[in-house]
N, C-alpha and C positions, 0 to 999 in steps of 0.2 A: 151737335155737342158744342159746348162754349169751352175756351182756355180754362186749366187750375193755375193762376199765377202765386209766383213763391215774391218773397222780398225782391226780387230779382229782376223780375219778368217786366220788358215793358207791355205797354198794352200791344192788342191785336191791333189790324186795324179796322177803323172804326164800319168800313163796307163789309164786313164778317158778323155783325151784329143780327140777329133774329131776327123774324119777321115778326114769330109768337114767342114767347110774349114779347112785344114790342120794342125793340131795341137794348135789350142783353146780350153785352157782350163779352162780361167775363167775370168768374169769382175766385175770391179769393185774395193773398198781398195782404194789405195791412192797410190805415189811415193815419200814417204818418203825414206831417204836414208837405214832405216831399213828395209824397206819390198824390194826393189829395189837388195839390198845385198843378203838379204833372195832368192830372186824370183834366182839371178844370179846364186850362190851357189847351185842351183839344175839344172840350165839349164833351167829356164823360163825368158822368154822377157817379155816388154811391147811395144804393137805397136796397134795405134789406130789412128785415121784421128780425124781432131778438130770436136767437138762439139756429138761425141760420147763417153762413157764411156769408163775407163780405160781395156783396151782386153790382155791379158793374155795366152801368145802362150808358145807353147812346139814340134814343128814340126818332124814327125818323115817321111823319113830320114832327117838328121840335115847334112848341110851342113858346112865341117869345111877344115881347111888347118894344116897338119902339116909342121913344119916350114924345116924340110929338108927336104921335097918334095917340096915347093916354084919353080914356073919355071920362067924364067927372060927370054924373048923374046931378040935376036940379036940385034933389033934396041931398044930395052931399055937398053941392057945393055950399047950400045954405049952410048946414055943417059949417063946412072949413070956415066958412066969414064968422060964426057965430065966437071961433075960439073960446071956446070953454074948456080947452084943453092945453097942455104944453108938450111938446116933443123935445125929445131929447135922443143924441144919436150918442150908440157907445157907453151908456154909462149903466147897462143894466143887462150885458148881452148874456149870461148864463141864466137871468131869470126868465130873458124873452124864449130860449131854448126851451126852458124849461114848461111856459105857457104853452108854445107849440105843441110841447110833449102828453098835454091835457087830453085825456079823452073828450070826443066830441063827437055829433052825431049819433049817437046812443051805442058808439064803439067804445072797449075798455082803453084801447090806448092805440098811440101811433110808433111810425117808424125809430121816433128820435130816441134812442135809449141810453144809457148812463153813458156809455163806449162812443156815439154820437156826439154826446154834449161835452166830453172830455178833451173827442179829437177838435170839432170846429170852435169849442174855449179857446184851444193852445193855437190855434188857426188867426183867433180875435186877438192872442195875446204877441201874435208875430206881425199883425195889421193889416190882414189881407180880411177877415171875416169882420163884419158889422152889424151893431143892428139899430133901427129906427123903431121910437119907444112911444106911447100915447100915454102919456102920466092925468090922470082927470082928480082933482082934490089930493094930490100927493097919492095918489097909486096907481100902477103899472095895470091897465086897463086893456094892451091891443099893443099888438108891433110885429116886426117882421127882421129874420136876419137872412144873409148872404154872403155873397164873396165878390170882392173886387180885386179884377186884373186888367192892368192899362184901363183904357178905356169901356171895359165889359163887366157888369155886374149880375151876379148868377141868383135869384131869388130860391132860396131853401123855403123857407116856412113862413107863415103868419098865426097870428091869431088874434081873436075877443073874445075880452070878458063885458064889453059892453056893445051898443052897437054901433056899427060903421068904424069902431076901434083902428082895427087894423086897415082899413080903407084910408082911412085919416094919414095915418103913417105911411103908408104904398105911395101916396098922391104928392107928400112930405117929398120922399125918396125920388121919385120921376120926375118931378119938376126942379130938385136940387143935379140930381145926373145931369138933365138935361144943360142943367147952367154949366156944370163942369164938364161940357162934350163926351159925355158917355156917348155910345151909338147903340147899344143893343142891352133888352134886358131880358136873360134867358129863363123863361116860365115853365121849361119842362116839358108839364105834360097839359093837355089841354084839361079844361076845368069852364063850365059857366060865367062861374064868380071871376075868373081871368078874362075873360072876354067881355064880358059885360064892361070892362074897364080899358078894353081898347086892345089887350092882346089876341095875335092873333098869328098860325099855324105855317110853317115854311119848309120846305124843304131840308134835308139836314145837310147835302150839297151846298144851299146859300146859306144857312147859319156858319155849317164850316169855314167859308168863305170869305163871310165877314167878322165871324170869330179869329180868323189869324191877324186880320188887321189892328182889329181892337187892342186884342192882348199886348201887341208889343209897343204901345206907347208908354212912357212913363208909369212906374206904380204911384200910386195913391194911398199910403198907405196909411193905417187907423194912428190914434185916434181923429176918426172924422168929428168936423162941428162942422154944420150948416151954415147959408148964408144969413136966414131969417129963420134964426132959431126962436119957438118957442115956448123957452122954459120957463116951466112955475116961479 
């Protein structure tokens, strides 16, 4: 059995978490920007499908990317030199929410739901949530948002509407972290299309580990601009 947390409750701790399904470890509370902060800061998500209560994950192994491990595929990088695109970070983050929130794969629809895009909006509008945009001819084509503390950036979602979109934008994102000494970028749960790009599976002991370090350097908080932005 997992906790029912009220407004109140802190979390459990994080070694109480399931083994099935994979690191749940509690529901219920709310996604207020304080508890959301609190939940990130220790390496707890929220992720839940509509019309179920708020579910409370901590998966161990945690799947993460450090950023000078990032691997850039031939035909992507060809891509990124050909810039036929502009990026832009921050100036389009309830629509990038809202892309994520696209059915894809021949599914009606994903986790992100109105109550999602509401809570990590007001997340974007406090400077802690972000997102990195792939605009191709003046339209929002592929991007990805997340959340930054201190040094540690937690990847939520991506998406395309064309190809290598959001790859475009992830590659954007890692190589700018990296300038600004990020040290860790946490992918969740393991995925192909994560790994194909350099992330890769650790214990949730060493994510914890180096998650306490990260967090307490300085915030960074939005709105972000990049070093070599670039906009249409």
């Amino acid at each position: 059995m997992i906790p029912w947390l009220t407004t109140q409750d802190p979390f459990p701790p994080l070694a109480s978490a399931l083994c099935e399904p994979n690191g749940l470890l509690a529901a219920g509370a709310d996604l207020s920007p304080q508890r959301l902060v609190a939940a990130y800061r220790r390496g707890i998500f929220p992720w839940f499908n509509p019309g179920e209560p708020i579910l409370w994950w901590s998966p161990d192994p945690r799947m993460v990317l450090f950023p000078a491990e990032l691997k850039v595929s031939r035909s992507l990088q060809k891509t990124l030199r050909r810039h036929a695109y502009g990026i832009r970070v921050d100036q389009a983050f309830r629509e990038v929410m809202q892309g994520c929130a696209e059915p894809r794969d021949g599914h009606k629809g994903t986790w992100i739901s109105p109550q999602m895009i509401a809570a990590y909006s007001e997340l974007h509008r406090q400077g802690y949530a972000h997102s990195v945009e792939t605009w191709i001819d003046g339209k929002l084509l592929g991007g990805l948002y997340g959340i930054a503390l201190g040094r540690m950036f937690y990847g939520e979602s991506m998406f395309s509407r064309e190809r290598d979109a959001s790859k475009i934008a992830f590659v954007h994102l890692v190589r700018q972290l990296a300038r600004w000494g990020f040290g860790m970028i946490d992918c969740q749960m393991k995925t192909a299309h994560l790994a194909s790009l350099g992330a890769r599976e650790i214990a949730r002991t060493e994510f914890g580990a180096t998650l306490a370090e990260l967090v307490n350097f300085p915030a960074m908080t939005g709105p972000w601009q990049f070093d070599h932005d670039l906009a249409e």
